[in-house]
N, C-alpha and C positions, 0 to 999 in steps of 0.2 A: 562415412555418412554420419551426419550429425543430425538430431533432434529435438523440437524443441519443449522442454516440459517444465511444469512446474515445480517450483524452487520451496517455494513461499507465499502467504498471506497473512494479514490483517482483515481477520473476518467481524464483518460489519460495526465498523468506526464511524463514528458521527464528526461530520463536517461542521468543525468549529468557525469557520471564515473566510470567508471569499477576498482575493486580493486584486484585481483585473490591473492593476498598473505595477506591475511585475514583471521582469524577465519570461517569468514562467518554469513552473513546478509545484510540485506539490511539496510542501513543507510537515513534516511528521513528527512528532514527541521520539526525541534520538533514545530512550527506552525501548517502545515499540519497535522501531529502526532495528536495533540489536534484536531483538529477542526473535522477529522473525527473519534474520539475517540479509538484512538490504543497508547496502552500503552507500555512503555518500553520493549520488550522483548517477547509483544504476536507473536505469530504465526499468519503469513499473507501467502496467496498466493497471486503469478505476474503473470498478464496474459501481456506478450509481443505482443501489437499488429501489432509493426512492424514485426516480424517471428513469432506469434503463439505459441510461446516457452509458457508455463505454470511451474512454478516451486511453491515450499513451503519454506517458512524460516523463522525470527523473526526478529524484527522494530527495531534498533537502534537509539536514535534519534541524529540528527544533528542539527548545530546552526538554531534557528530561522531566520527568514526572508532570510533566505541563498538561498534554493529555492534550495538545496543540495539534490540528491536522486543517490546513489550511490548501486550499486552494489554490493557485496562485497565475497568473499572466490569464490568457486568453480563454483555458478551461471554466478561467472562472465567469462566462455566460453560460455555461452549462449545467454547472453544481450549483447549490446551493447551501448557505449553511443551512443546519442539525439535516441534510439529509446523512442518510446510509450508505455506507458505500463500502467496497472490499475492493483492498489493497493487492497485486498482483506480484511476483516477481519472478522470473523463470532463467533458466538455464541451458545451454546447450551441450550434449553429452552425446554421447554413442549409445547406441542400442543395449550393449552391455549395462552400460553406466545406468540408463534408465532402467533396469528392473532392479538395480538394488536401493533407487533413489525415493525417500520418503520424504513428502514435502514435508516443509514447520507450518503449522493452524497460531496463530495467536488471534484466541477472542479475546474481543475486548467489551467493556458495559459500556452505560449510557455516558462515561465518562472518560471515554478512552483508556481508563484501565485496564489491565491484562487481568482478566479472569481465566483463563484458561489458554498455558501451552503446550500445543502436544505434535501431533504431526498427523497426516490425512490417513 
């Protein structure tokens, strides 16, 4: 049996820009990307905590130190930029696996800079 838990976040990053004529993703500063270990193309959910919106999509990464966190295809009539939002990324593991599993926290400031990495 498998399980499914968290991996990872990006705790409350400011949505720098909406893109509605996109394929669809959310596009992330590939810093951020690494530091809380979400890889090209996984599947992330956004919890919007300026509107509560929740949505599912996949990471694209954007340039480094850009602090770039875009919105992108059809999500984007739900977010809007500077709101808040936390980045999601999760794993599936066995029972085992999950109690030795510590997720990664990357906060970030009003700039999408990483002020704090640590794990939950």
């Amino acid at each position: 049996m498998f399980i499914k838990m968290l991996k990872s976040k990006v705790h409350r990053a400011i949505v720098t820009d909406t893109k509605i004529d996109y394929p669809g993703s959310i596009a992330i500063d590939s810093d951020l990307m690494k530091a809380a270990d979400i890889l090209p193309y996984e599947s992330v959910m956004v919890a919007d905590v300026t509107n509560g919106t929740r949505l599912e999509t996949y990471a694209v990464p954007s340039q480094a130190g850009s602090g770039r966190v875009e919105i992108l295809g059809a999500a984007a009539r739900l977010v809007r930029p500077k709101d808040v939002i936390i980045i999601f990324s999760f794993v599936y593991c066995t029972p085992d696996e999950a109690k030795k599993l510590t997720p990664k926290v990357v906060a970030v400031d009003e700039k999408n800079r990483i002020k704090e990495n640590g794990s939950q």
